[in-house]
C-alpha positions, 0 to 999 in steps of 0.5 A: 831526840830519839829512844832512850834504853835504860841499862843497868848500874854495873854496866855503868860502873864497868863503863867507867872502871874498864875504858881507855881514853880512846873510848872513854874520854870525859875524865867523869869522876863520881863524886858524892853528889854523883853517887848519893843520887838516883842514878841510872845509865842511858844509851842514846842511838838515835840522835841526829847525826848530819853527814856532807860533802864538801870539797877543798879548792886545792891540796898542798902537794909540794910536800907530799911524801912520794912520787905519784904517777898513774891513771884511772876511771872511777865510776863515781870519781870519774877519770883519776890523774896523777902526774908528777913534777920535779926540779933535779940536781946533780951530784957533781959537776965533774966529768973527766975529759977523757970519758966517753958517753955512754947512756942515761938513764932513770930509775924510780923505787916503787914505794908500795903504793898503789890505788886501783887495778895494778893487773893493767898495763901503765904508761909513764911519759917523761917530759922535760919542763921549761920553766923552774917550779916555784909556788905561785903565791905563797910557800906551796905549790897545789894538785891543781897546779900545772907547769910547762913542758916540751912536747917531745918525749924523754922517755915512753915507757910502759909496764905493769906494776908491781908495787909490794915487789919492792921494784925499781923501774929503768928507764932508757932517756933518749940520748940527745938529753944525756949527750948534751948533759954530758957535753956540758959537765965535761967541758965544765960548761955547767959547774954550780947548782945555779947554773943547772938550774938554768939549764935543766929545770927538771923533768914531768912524768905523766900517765899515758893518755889511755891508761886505765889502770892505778895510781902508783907510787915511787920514793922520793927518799935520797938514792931511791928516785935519779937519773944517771948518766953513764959514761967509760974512761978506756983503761990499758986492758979495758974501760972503767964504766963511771956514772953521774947521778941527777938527784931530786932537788932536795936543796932548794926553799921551797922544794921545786917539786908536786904532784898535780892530781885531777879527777874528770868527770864524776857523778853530776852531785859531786860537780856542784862542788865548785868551792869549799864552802859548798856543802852536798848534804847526804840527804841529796845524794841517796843518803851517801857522802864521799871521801878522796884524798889528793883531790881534797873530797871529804865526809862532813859531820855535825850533830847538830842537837847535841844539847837537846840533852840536857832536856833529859829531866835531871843532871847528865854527865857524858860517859862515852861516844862513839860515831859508827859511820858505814862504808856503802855496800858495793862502793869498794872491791880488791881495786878500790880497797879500804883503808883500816883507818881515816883520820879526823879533823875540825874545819870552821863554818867556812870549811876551812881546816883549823886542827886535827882532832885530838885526845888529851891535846896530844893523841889523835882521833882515828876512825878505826875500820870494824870487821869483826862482821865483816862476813855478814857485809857488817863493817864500819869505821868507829871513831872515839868522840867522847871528849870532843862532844863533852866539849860542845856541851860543857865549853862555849865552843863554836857549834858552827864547827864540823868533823871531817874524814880524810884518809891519811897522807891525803896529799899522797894518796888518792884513795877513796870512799863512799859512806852512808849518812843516817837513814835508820837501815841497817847501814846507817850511820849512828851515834851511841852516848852513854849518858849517866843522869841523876838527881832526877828526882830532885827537878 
């Protein structure tokens, strides 16, 4: 099972005196049993932890919380895509007969985020869709979904991000599209929700096709994201400019709305995921396993001799554990950045999701980014297991579970990961238990 080092009683005492529940989370009491015994403390470093990859079949991103458009080639990921689609709805129906059209327009908020190399140029092609977005089977509507659209542009339009600047982009429609959503409001061709729908089922934006920058991200909040027809009314001395805005729908149950996300083309390891109950051991791909939000990759990790523990001689009790799991040297940059947290959760033997992993039932468990060394290339995220590994050894819970990493918001995202498995260098991921044994003498 590995070394075993003995430490002294007082950093027992101080480990169980000082931690907070996001790193001692056993509840150990010492009762009189505990503390009439002979007693000392171990750190366990070097039980086996087996880390995977396995790769979701599809992601919810009907309910993604922002807009994603934008396009890139990874090395390891291969070629990353986002698109976005979208059911509208406009604020009114009502355009005074007297007005005169004038322009439509779009206008996307940035919402800060952004993935990959905003230095280069982006493209969005505005298409418009031929048919209402429903989910195909149930209530959802997936990143590997597709809908139909026209060939013909609404808009191509090409800038260079600035996602922190708080920007809005303007993009000029071709006229055709707001003279004839003009026409129709203005001689009350259209005058419910129902009857737009019909008529306009909304609009896809995608990346240029040799685009080769980021992903961005736009706002889906009410007022930030629209298109607005604009149009004047002729005054005595002069003309009143007027508008009408063409929200997302927002309305409708389920919301007609997704981001498709695809990726292309990546190393030969990760193109034998062809279904969730896959697993790409660690072991088979240079002690490496791998993370991408949006597209559904995740890290897995099982330990998988927990309970060659209680083969230590004597009565044990878990104080403390924690996963210390490193990021691969060279696998991120100032475009493929990390983030300083991952969440956790639980799939079954099935890799199918069943919860997050919580502490107490009420807080959840991160993965924390470590940089204290991070000028000695000594960085890695460090993840509180003590209650959930207490679990394994003290209930009948199914050891079949595994752990999964995944950035949060990983259906509005597409950030990326590569992490080492458990080799015994010096980027290996390992496993630190504090582990109390007494009555030692009594077996």
């Amino acid at each position: 099972m590995g070394r075993i080092l003995v430490l002294l009683i007082a950093i027992m005492m101080m480990v169980v005196s000082c931690s907070s529940d996001n790193f001692n989370t056993s509840d150990f009491l010492a009762g009189e049993e505990f503390t009439d015994s002979n007693l000392r403390v171990v750190l366990i470093d070097t039980l086996t932890v087996e880390t995977s990859t396995m790769k979701f079949d599809s992601i919810v991103t009907s309910e993604s919380t922002r807009i994603l458009v934008g396009k890139y080639t990874d090395p390891v990921f291969g070629t990353v895509k986002s698109s976005s689609y979208m059911g509208m709805l406009p604020s009114s129906f009502s355009i005074d007969s007297e007005a005169e059209y004038d322009s439509i327009n779009l206008y996307l908020k940035l919402d800060s985020y952004y993935y990959n190399d905003t230095l280069q140029t982006n493209t969005i092609m505005v298409k418009r869709l031929t048919q209402t977005l429903r989910p195909k089977e149930d209530d959802y509507i997936y990143n590997t979904d597709s809908a139909e659209y026209l060939e013909d542009d609404l808009a191509v339009y090409t800038y260079t991000p600035r996602p922190t600047a708080g920007d809005t982009l303007e993009i000029r429609l071709v006229d055709d599209l707001g003279l004839d959503l003009f026409s129709k409001f203005q001689e009350k061709e259209i005058t419910t929700s129902d009857q737009f729908k019909d008529y306009f089922r909304g609009i896809a934006l995608l990346p240029g096709d040799d685009d080769n920058g980021s992903v961005i991200g736009f706002s889906k909040t009410s007022g930030a994201s629209f298109i607005r027809i604009y149009f004047s009314t002729a005054e005595e001395d002069d003309r009143v400019q007027d508008y009408l805005d063409i929200n997302l729908d927002a309305s409708s149950s389920p919301v007609p709305f997704f981001n498709q996300i695809l990726a292309e083309n990546p190393i030969t390891p990760l193109q034998t995921l062809t279904n969730k109950e896959i697993n790409l051991s660690s072991a088979n791909v240079d002690n490496l396993s791998f993370v991408q939000s949006g597209i559904g990759i995740t890290t897995r990790i099982q330990i998988p001799y927990l309970k060659t523990l209680f083969d230590i001689k004597g009565q044990g009790t878990l104080l403390d554990a924690v996963l210390k799991i490193k990021p691969a040297e060279g696998a991120y940059n100032d475009q493929l950045i990390l983030r300083d947290t991952l969440s956790v959760y639980i799939v079954d033997q099935n890799n199918d999701l069943t919860s997050q992993l919580l502490i107490q039932d009420t807080n959840p468990v991160y993965g924390i980014l470590n940089r204290d060394d991070e000028e000695f290339n000594n960085i890695y995220y460090e993840i509180s297991l003590g209650s959930y590994l207490e679990e394994l050894l003290t209930t009948d819970r199914d050891t079949d579970d595994a752990l999964i990493l995944l950035p949060d918001n990983y259906n509005s995202t597409v950030d990326r990961f590569i992490l080492t498995g458990m080799d015994g260098s010096e980027f290996s991921t390992v496993l630190e238990l504090i582990y109390a044994i007494y009555d030692e003498d009594d077996e």
